[in-house]
C-alpha positions, 0 to 999 in steps of 0.5 A, a space after each residue: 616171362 620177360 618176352 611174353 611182356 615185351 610181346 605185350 609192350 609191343 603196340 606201345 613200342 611201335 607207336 613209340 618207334 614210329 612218332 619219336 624215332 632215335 639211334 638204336 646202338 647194339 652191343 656185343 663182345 665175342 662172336 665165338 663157338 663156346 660150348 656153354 652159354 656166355 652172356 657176352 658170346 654169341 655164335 658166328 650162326 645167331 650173328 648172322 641171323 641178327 646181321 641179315 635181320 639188321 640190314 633190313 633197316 637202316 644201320 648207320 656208323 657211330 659217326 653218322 648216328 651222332 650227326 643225325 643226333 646233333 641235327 635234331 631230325 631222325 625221321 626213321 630209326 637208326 641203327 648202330 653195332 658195337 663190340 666191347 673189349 677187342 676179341 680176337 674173333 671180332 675180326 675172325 668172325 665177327 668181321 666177314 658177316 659184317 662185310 657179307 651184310 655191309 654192316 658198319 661197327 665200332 670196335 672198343 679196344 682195351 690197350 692192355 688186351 691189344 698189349 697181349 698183357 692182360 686179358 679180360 679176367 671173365 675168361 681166365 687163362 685160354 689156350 687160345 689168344 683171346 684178344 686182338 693184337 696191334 697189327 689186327 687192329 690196325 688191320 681192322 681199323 684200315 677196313 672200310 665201315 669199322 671204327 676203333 674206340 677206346 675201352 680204357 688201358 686196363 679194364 677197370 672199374 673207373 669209379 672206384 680208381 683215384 682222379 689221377 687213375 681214372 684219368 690215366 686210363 680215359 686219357 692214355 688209352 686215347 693217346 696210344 690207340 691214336 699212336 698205332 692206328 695214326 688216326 683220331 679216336 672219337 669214341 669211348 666206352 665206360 668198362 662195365 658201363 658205370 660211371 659217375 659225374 667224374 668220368 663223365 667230365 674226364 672223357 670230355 676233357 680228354 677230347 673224345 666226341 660221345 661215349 657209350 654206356 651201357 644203360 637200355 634204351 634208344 638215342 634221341 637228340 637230347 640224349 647225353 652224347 657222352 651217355 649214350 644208351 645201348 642194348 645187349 644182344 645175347 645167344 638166347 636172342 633169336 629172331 622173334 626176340 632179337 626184333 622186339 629187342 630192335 623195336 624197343 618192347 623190352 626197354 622197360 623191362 632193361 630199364 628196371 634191370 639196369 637200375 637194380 644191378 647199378 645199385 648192386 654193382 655200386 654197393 659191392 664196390 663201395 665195400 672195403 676190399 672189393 675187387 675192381 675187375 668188371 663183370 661185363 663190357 
């Protein structure tokens, strides 16, 4: 149902598209081969299909994506890939089709993951090491066309901590990836992608240059450059829905999901003893 609605929003998204163009930011997290769908997974085949697809237009950096913002002139739609959390298959799998289509992306890594002391509480305890360790890490950030940006110390859901908490992780989490990788750490990424007035003015005082949420829809130059949009790519995306997803036809659809699992999301969490762990991001 909802691709036959994006297919009809089609026209309307092609004129969009080509009379106010904008950054496009994709978001993914695991590249991996699971035997039942995930949400955040996407297998190393659908990515590489997504990554041909994509180098087809232009894909550009975080850091390159902000400057066409700032400059107020995006003649053609820009594109940009994201990855949350800091899986150890970011860099196994995710990385060599990257290389293979000279695609650019920012990695988002939660510091306690890298610590191997915590890890994403989606997936419970794994055999396998789930996330990136310090030396990947380094390892990533040191190859050409990857960025690494911040995703907190531990995964929480920021609105509901204390201002100091909440502060500690925006802030720390920036100080300590800056120390291992000895480079400046422009970008953030809210976990779960919720956040209020508070962590907005937190992360601008803690020093990064733009942040990303999780809200649909595309970049303009007005856009809040700590608020910036981005849209979720999954497994069921196959190359027809995955191009109406780059054109925009299902913005309106994510726009109206979005609203309604923010209402839920925050209701849920308002509740006396309700867990902090996200459930995505």
């Amino acid at each position: 149902m909802r691709r036959l609605l994006a297919t009809a929003l089609l026209p309307y998204a092609a004129l969009q598209n080509a009379w106010h163009p904008g950054l496009r930011i994709l978001m993914y997290h695991r590249v991996a081969r699971l035997p039942a769908y995930d949400q955040l997974t996407v297998s190393p085949q659908r990515f590489a299909q997504h990554m041909q697809e994509l180098a087809r237009h232009r894909v550009v950096s975080l850091d390159d994506g902000l400057r066409a913002l700032q400059s107020g002139r995006i003649r053609q739609p820009l594109f940009a890939v994201t990855f949350d959390d800091g899986y150890l298959d970011n860099l196994t799998e995710a990385l060599p089709i990257l290389q293979r289509y000279r695609i650019p992306a920012t990695i988002f890594v939660t510091t306690r993951f890298c610590d191997q002391a915590l890890s994403h509480p989606r997936y419970g305890t794994t055999a396998q090491r789930l996330h990136l360790n310090w030396d990947e890490v380094q390892t990533l950030a040191r190859t050409p066309g990857i960025t690494i940006g911040s995703h907190t110390l531990t995964h929480p859901y920021l609105p509901t901590l204390g201002d100091a908490a909440a502060a500690q992780e925006i802030h720390d989490s920036r100080a300590q990836i800056a120390a291992r990788l000895h480079q400046t750490v422009a970008y953030f990424c809210y976990p779960s992608g919720d956040l209020s007035a508070r962590e907005l003015l937190l992360v601008r005082q803690a020093g990064y240059a733009a942040a990303v949420s999780v809200a649909p829809g595309v970049n303009h130059p007005g856009t809040d450059r700590y608020q910036l949009r981005r849209t979720e790519i999954t497994e069921r995306d196959d190359l027809p829905q995955f191009r109406l997803k780059l054109i925009g036809a299902f913005d309106p659809i994510h726009h109206i999901l979005h609203a309604r699992r923010s209402r839920r999301f925050a209701q849920r969490h308002a509740q006396p003893g309700a867990s902090t762990e996200a459930t995505s991001s």
